[in-house]
C-alpha distance (Angstrom), angle and dihedral (degrees) to the residues before:
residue distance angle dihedral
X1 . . .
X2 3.57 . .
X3 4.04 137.7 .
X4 3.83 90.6 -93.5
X5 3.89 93.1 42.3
X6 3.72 83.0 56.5
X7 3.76 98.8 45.4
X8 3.54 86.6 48.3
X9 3.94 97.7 50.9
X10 3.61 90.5 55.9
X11 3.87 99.7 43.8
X12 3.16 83.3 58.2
X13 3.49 107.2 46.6
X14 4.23 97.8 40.7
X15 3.99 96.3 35.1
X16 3.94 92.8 -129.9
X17 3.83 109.9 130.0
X18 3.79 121.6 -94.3
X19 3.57 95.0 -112.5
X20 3.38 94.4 54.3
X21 3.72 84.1 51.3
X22 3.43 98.2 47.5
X23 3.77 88.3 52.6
X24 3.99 85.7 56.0
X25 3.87 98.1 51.7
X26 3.73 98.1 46.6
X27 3.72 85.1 54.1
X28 3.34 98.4 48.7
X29 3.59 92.1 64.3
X30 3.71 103.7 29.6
X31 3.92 71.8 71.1
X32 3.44 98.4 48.2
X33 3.56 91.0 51.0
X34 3.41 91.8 36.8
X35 4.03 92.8 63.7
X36 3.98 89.9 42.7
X37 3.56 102.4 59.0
X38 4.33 82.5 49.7
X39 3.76 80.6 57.6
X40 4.24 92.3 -108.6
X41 3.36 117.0 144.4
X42 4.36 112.1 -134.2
X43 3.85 108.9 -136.4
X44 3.97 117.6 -172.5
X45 3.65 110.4 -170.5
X46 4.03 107.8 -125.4
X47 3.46 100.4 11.8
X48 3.73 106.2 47.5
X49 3.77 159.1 -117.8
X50 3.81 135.5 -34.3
X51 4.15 95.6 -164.9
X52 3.62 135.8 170.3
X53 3.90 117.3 -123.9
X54 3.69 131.0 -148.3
X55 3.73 111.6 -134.5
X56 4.17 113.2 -166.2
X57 4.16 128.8 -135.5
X58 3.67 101.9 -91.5
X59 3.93 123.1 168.9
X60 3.88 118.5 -119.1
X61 3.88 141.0 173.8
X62 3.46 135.9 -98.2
X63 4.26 96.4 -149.6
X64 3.97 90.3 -172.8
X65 3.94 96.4 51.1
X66 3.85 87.4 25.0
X67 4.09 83.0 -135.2
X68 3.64 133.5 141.5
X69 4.05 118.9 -116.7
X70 3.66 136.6 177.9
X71 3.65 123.4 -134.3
X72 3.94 103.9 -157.9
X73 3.75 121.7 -142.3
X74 3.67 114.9 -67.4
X75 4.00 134.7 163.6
X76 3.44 124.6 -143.2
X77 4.47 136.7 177.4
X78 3.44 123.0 -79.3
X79 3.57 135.3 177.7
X80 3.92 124.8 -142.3
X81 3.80 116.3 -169.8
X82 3.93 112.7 -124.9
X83 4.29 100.7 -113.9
X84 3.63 90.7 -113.4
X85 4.14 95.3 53.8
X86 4.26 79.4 43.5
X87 3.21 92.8 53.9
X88 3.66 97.5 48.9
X89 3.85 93.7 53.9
X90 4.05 108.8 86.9
């Protein structure tokens, strides 16, 4: 399911126009984003969490140069499924 697909479903199913709704979804997560890059986590109660991860320094290898690196600690966004949206999905 796409953006559109989404804007669509809910055009159709509330009646307001798809511009309007369009409008709606790309603020929604502008905000999301929004509060992630401030380091916020986004919780929505029954569906689930928009959260920011801490990753660790950990050593890897460079097969083609057969070379050692170090990728430094980072975060990055996750999303964990509230248990009853999990559950739901079969």
């Amino acid at each position: 399911m796409t953006k559109a697909d989404i804007v669509n479903e809910i055009a159709k199913s509330t009646g307001v126009e798809k511009i309007q709704v369009q409008a709606i979804v790309e603020a929604f997560m502008e905000s999301v984003k929004g509060a992630m890059i401030k380091g916020e986590n986004v919780y929505l109660r029954g569906f689930g969490s928009f959260i920011i991860k801490k990753r660790a320094t950990k050593v890897a290898r460079n097969i083609s140069k057969n070379t050692t690196i170090t990728i430094p600690e980072h975060t990055i966004p996750a999303f964990k499924p509230a248990k009853s949206f999990a559950g739901d999905v079969k």
